[in-house]
N, C-alpha and C positions, 0 to 999 in steps of 0.2 A: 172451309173458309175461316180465319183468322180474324176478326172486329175485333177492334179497338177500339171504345167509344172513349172521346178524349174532347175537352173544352174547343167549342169551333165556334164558328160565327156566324151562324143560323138565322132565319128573321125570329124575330122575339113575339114567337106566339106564346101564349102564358095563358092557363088552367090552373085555376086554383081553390083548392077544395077545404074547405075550413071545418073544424067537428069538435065540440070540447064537449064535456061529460063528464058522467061516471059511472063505472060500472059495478059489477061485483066481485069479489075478488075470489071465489071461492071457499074463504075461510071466513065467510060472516062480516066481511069488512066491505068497505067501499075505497076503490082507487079514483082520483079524479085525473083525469089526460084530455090534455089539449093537443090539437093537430092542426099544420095546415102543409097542403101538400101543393109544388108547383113543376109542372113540366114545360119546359122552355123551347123555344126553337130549334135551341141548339140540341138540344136531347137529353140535356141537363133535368134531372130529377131530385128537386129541394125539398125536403123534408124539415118544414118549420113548426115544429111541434110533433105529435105526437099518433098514432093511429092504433085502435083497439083492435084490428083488425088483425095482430097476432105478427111475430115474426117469420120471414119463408125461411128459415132454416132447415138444411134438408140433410137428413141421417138416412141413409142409404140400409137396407137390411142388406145389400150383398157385402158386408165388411169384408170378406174375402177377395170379392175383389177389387178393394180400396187398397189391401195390402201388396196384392199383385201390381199395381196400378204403377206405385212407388219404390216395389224394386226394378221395376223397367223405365221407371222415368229417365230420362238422359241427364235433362237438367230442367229444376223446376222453377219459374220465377213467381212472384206474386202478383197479382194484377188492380190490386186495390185501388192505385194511385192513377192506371191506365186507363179513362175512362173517357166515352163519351166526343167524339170526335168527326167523327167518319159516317157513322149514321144517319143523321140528316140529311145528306146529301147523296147517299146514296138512296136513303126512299125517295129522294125527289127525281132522281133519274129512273126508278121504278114507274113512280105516276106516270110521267114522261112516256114509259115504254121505253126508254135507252137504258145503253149500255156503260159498263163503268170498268176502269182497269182498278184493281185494289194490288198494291203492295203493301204487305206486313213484314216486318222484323221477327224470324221464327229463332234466331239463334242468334248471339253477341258475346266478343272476347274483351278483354279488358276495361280499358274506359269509354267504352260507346256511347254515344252522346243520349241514345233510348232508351229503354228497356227492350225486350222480347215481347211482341203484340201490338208497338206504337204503328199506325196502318196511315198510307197515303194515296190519294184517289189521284185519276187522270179519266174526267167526264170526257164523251163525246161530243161533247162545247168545247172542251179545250181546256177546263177547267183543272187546277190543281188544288186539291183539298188535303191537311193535315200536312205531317212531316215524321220523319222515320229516323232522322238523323244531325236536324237541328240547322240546316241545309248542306250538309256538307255532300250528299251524294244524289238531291233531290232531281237534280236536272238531268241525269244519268237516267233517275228511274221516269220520270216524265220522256226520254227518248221512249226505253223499254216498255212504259204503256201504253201507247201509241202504238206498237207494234205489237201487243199480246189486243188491245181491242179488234186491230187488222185483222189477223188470222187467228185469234181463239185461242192458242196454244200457252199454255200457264209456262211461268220463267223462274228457276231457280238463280240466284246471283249473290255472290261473291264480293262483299266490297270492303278494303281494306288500309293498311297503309304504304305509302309510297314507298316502293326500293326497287332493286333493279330488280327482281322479277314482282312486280306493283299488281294487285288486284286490279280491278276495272277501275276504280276514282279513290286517288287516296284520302284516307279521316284526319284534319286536322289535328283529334284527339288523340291520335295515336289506336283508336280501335278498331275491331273487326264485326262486320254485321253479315250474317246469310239474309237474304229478302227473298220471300216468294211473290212470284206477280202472277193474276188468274184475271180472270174476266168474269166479271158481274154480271147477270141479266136476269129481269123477269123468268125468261123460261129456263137456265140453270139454275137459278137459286130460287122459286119460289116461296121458300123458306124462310126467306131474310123477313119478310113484313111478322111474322109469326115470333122470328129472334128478337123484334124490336119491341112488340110488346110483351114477352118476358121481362126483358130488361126496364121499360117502362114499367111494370109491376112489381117489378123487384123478385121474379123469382130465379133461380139457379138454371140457368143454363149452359149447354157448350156445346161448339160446333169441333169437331175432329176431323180434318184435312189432309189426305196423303201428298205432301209436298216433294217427297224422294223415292225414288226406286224404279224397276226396270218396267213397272207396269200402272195404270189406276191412277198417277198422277193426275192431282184437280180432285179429284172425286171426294166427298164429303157428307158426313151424316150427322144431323143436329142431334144432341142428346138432352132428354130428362129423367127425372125419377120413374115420371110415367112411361117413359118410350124412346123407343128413335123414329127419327123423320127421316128420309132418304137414303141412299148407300154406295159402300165405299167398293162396291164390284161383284161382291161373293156374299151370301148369305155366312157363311165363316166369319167373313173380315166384318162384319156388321155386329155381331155377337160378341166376340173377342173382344173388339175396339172397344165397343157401346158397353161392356160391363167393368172393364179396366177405365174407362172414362168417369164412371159415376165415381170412385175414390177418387179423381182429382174434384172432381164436382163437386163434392162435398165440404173440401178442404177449402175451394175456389181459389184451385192453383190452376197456372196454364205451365204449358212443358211439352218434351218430346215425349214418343212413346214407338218402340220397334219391335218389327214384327217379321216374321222368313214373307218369301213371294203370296205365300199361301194363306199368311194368318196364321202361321204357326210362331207362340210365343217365345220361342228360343232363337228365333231368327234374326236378323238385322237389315234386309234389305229395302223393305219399307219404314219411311221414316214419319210417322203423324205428327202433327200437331195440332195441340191440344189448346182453343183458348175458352178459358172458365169466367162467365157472367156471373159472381153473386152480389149478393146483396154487402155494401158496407162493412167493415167488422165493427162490431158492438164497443163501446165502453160504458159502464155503468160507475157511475162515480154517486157514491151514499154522503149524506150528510150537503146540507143547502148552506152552505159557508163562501168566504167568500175564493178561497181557496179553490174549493171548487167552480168556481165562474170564470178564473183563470183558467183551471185545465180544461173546461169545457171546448173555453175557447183553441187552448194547444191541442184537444181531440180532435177539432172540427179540420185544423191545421194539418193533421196528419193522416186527415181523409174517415174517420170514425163517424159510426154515427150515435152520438152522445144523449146518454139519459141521464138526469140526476130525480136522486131519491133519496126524498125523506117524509118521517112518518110528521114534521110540525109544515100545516100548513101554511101559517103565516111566513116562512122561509119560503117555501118553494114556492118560488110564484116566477110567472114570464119576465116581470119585470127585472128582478136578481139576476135572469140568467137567457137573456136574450137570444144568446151562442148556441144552448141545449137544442134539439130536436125534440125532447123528451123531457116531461116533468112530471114526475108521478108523487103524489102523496100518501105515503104508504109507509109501513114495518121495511126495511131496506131486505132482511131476512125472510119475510114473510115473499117480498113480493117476487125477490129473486127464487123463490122453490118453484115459480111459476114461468117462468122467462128461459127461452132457447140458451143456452152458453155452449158455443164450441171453440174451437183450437183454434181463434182467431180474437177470441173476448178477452177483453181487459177489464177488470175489477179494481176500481178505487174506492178505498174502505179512507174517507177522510172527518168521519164525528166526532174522534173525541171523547166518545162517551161510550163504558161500558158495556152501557144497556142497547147500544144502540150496536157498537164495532163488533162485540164477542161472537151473539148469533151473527151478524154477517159475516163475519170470517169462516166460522165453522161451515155457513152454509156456502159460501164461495170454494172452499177445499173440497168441498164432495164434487166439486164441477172438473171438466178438464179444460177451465179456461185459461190462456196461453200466461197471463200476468196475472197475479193478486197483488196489490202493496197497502202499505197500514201507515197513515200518516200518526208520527209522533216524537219525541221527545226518546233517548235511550232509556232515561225511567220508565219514562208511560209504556215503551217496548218492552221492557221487562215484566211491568205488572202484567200487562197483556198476558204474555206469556202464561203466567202463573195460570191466568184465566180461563186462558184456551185449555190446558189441560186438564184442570178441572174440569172444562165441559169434555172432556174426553177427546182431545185431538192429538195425535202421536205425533213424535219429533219428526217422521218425515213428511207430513202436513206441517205442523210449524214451518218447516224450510220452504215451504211452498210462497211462504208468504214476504214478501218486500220490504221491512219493516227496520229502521224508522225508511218512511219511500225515498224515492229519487238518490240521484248520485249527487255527490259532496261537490256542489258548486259555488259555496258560500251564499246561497238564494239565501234571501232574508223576505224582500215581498211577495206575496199572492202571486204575481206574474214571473218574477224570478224562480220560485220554487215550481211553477206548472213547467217550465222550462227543464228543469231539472227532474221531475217526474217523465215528463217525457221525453226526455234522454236516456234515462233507465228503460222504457217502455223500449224503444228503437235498439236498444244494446240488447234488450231483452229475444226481442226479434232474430236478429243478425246476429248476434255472439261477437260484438266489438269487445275490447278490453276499457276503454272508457279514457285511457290515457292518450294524450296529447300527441298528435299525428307527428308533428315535429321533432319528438320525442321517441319514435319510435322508427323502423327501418323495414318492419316487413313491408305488407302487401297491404292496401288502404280498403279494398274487397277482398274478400276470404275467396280464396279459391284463384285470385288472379294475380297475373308479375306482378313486380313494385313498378 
């Protein structure tokens, strides 16, 4: 099964846990963190301040078959932004003891108005929950739910643009969506209360669905680091899936993934899909300026979950930076030798100051986190420079680094220039060219017509 957990309209039950402290940091020091964590109706997980309780970032020891994972992916999207939607409602049809029709978005061409994973319900009430398509094909699949809770049987569909030979409902947008539709219940997905508080705890999960092929359609096995939960037919297809799943899991990409009748990985006849639960990506932004209270705020914007750090405690404080999830006072170098960074972290080096930028840079380059940038001045980029290798960092760590940050927007204030930093962040991402759409004639999505 496919979840999509995406802003819904839940009754506003709220839990909220408050913790501030300090702990030890391991190197003789003391970090102070404040926390307050709320879980909403909707299924919505706020993270207002800060929790000692460690990041779930999860490193998979089977790197081999992360690698595998990703030359058999079809197409990978990212699910950051997908979140939180669908869930609530369908645990309420669990308590109930009913049944629920779920259709997800497993595949999209052009300008589709969703992503890949945006999921929409059809309760046993009659109820419509979510959207898959912004409405342009909702009422098509609200027929087809209706009829997959009837008789059971999961729906592959097709919905495109209007011409003479027209897919089932054409997209306003001009794009193309595959949708799988299945049937929810207590006694086929068991599972699902189990997926809800992973993701309520914020650890890495993902469920993998065979949505195509001549056999096992519907069938589905939750994955984690620790295990798999249920199975896609064959002790084979459970193995195979379940160890090429942890490389998307790790990265918390969702995507296809094929396989022959058998589970054999050169095959194509079964088509899974892959959607990947994790946690947030990180930004860690150094230096309690105000600079950074602006990007805080453009992190929160772009779905991060934002820490700022710095070693003066009179800076860092809730009140400077409202936006933060995270307020640490600490060495920014010290504290990051301690702190998860994977291929999804962003690193803003914005102090200023020597003593403070040089170790964090150095220690941010031994990371493989996706962004480093260095706020400054072309002088101050230069000195840097000098600096950095003197602490011993080679020219292709130098390049690693963003420096002076963000793209040439003419930002001048705080909020202008966070704007501009994370522009760069997003090009950084996607591989845009950063020039002016009007100005330009290819494809506005890499990989799709104009």
């Amino acid at each position: 099964m496919a979840l999509v957990l995406e802003p819904g309209h839940g009754p506003a039950v709220v839990v909220v846990a408050d913790v501030a402290g300090e702990r030890d940091d391991g190197a003789g020091g003391r970090v102070r963190r404040e926390s307050a964590h709320v879980l909403d109706g909707d299924g919505r997980i706020r993270d207002i301040g800060a929790t000692d309780l460690g990041h779930a970032g999860i490193m998979s020891p089977r790197r081999d078959a992360r690698a595998r994972a990703f030359r058999i992916v079809d197409r990978i999207v990212r699910m950051e932004e997908t979140v939180r939607e669908v869930l609530p409602s369908l645990l309420a049809s669990f308590d109930r003891g009913e049944a629920a029709a779920m259709a997800t978005v497993v595949r999209t061409w052009r300008s589709a108005p969703r992503p890949a994973g945006a999921s929409m319900l059809v309760t046993e009430g009659g109820e419509a929950v979510g959207s898959v398509s912004g409405g342009c094909v909702e009422g098509a699949l609200y027929t087809l739910g209706t009829e997959v809770l009837a008789d059971g049987a999961p729906q592959f569909e097709t919905y495109g643009v209007s011409d003479d030979d027209a897919f089932a409902v054409g997209l306003t947008c001009g794009g193309i969506l595959e949708v799988f539709v299945e049937k929810v219940s207590p006694e086929t997905w068991p599972e699902l209360t189990g997926i809800a508080a992973s993701v309520a705890a914020e650890e890495h999960v993902a469920v993998a669905t065979i949505v195509k092929g001549p056999h096992l359609v519907g069938r589905h096995i939750v994955v984690r680091e620790s295990g798999i939960e249920g199975s896609l037919g064959t002790s084979r297809l459970d193995d195979t899936v379940g160890a090429d799943v942890l490389g998307l899991l790790e990265s918390g990409t969702t995507g296809f993934l094929h396989y022959g009748a058998e589970g054999e990985r050169l095959g194509t006849e079964l088509e899974v899909f892959v959607t990947s639960f994790a946690p947030a990506p990180r930004m860690y932004v150094f230096g309690a300026i105000d600079f950074s209270a602006a990007l805080a705020k453009a992190g929160k914007l772009l779905g991060f979950h934002v820490t700022v750090v710095d070693a003066r405690e009179v800076f860092a404080t809730r009140k400077r930076f409202p936006d933060a999830d995270e307020i640490v006072v600490d060495w920014p170098h010290r504290w990051l030798a301690s702190q998860p960074v994977d291929a999804r972290t962003v690193i803003c080096v914005l102090t200023h100051d020597p003593k403070f930028d040089v170790p964090a840079l150095k220690a941010a380059v031994a990371t493989k986190a996706a962004y480093i940038g260095a706020m400054g001045s072309r002088r101050t980029h230069e000195d840097r420079v000098v600096r950095l290798k003197e602490a011993g960092l080679t020219d292709d760590e130098v390049a690693r680094i963003h420096s002076p940050i963000g793209l040439d927007l003419g930002a001048r204030t705080p909020e202008e220039t966070a704007v501009s930093i994370a522009a760069e962040i997003v090009q950084a991402r996607w591989g845009g060219s950063g020039a002016k759409l009007r100005e330009s004639d290819g494809p506005i999505h890499a990989g799709a017509p104009r």
